[in-house]
N, C-alpha and C positions, 0 to 999 in steps of 0.2 A: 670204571674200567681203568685199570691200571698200565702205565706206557708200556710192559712187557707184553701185553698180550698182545698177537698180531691177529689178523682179521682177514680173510680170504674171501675170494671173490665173488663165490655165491650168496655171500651173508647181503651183500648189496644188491638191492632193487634197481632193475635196470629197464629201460623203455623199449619194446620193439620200437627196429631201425623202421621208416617206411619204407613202402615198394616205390623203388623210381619208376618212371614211366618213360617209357623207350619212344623217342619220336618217329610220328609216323609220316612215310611219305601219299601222298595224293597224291593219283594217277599213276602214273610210270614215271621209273625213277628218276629222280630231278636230282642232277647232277652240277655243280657249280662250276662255269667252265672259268679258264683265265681270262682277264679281258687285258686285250693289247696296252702296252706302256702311252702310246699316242692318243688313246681314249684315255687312261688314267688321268694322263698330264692334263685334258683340253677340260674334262673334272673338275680336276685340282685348280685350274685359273677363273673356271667360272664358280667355284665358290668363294676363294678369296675375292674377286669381283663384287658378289653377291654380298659377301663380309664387310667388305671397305665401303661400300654405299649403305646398307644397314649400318654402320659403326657411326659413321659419319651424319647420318641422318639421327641416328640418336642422341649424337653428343648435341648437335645441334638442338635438340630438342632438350637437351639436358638444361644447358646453358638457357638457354628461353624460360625455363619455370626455373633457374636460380633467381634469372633477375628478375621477373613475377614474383618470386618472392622477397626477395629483396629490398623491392618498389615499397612495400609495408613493414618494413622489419626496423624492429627498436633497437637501438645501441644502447651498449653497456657504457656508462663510467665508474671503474673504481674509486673510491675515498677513503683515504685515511683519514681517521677520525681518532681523537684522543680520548681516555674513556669517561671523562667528565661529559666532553659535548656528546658522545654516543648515549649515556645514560640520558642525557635531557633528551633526546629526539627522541629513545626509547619510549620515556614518561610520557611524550607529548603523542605519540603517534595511541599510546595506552588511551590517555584522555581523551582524545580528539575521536577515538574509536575509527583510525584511518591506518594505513599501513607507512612505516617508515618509510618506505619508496615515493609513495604519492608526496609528503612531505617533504623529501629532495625536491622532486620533480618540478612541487609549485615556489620550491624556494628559490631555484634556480632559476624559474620560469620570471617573477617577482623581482631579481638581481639582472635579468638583462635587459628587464624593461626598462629597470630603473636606470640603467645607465646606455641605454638609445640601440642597444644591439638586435 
């Protein structure tokens, strides 16, 4: 197809639209009346009510399983490391068939013994 040729609108496949479906009313007809500003308003306070003690009772609840979780949770320390000693822990964690982490962990663990902490 060449860009001059133009293309007209029946050349395109096109999908029947569906039929909408018109809502129906039950019974006699139900009409939505206004309802007074003084009903709105007493509404309107009793769900923020409803909102601020659900809100409040969540966060509470929020707080309560951080520190549940917390009570068990490991800390990180960074280490710079120079890459002579990185390669050795590397090799050693290779050999030992253990993970360089547990390697810190008992070196560390081994350094404050040794010195009464």
């Amino acid at each position: 197809m060449s860009g001059k040729e133009n293309l007209s609108l029946e050349e395109f496949a096109i999908a029947p639209r569906k039929p909408r479906s018109t809502p129906t009313l039950s019974g006699p007809e139900q009409v939505e009346r206004p309802v007074p500003m003084e009903v709105m308003s007493e509404r309107a306070t009793e769900a923020v009510e409803v909102q601020a003690v659900t809100s409040s009772g969540a966060s509470k609840a929020l707080r309560q399983m951080k520190r549940a979780r917390m009570k068990g949770a490991r800390h990180f320390v960074n280490v710079n490391l120079d890459r002579d000693t990185k390669r050795r822990l590397k090799l050693a964690s290779f050999n030992l068939e253990t993970s360089m982490q547990a390697l810190m962990e008992k070196a560390i663990q081994q350094y404050l013994d040794a010195n009464g902490f």
